[in-house]
C-alpha positions in Angstrom: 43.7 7.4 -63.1 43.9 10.3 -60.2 40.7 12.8 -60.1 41.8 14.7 -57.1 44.9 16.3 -55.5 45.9 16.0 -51.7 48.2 19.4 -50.5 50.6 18.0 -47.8 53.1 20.6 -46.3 52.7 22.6 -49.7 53.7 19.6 -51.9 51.0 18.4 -54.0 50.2 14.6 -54.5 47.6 12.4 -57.2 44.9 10.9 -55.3 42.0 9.0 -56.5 38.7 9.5 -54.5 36.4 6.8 -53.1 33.0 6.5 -51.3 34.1 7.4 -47.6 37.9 7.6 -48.3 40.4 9.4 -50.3 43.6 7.1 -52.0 47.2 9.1 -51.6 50.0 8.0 -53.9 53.4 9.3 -52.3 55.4 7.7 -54.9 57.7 9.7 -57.1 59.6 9.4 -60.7 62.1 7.2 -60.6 65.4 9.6 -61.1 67.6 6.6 -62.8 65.0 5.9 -64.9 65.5 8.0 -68.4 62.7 6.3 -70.9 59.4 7.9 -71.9 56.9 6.0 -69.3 59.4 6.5 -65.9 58.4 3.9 -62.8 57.0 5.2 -60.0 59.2 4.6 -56.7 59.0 5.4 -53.2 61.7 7.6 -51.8 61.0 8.2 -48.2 64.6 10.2 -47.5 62.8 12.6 -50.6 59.9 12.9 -48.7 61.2 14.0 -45.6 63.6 16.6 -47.3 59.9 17.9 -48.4 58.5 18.3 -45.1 56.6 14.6 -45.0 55.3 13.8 -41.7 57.3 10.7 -40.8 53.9 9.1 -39.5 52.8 9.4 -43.2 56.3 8.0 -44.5 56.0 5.1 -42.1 52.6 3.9 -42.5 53.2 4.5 -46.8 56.7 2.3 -46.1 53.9 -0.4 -44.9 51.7 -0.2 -47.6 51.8 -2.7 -50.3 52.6 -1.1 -52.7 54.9 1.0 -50.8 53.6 5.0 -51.0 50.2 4.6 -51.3 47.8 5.4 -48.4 44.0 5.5 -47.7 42.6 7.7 -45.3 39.3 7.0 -44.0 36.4 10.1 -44.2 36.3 11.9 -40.9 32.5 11.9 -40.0 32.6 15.6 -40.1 34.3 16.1 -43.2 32.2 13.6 -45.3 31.2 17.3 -47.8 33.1 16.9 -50.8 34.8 19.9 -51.6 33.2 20.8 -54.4 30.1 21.4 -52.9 31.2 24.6 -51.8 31.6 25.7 -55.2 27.7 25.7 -56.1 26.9 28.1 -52.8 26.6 31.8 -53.5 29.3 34.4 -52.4 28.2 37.3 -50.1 
């Protein structure tokens, strides 16, 4: 379902990527849950003890579902990233 991977504060998260926005899931393995396809859950106290901006915990907490967030394409930053992969080295 996820084709990309978002780095916030050196913890890494799935995200799926979308014409002019990227989709962050901030939800985490259930810790209760012991069977072979865990739930997802959002644990904002986990996230903060990992260095998770509480602006990013809040606005996830709104979502619905809770822990997933868009974020809209900067007009600068519209390049995907592996464009720089196909320009030569120097």
């Amino acid at each position: 379902m996820y084709d990309r991977v978002v780095t916030i504060n050196n913890a890494h998260w799935p995200a799926y990527r979308k014409p002019g926005a990227t989709l962050v899931d901030l939800r985490m393995f259930d810790p209760d849950d012991r069977s072979a396809n865990p739930r997802l859950v959002f644990r904002p106290e986990k996230l903060r003890e990992l260095g998770i901006p509480d602006a990013l915990i809040e606005a996830a907490a709104k979502s619905n579902p809770q822990g997933i967030l868009l974020f809209d394409d900067l007009q600068d930053q519209t390049q995907s990233a592996t464009g720089h992969a196909n320009e030569p080295t120097t």
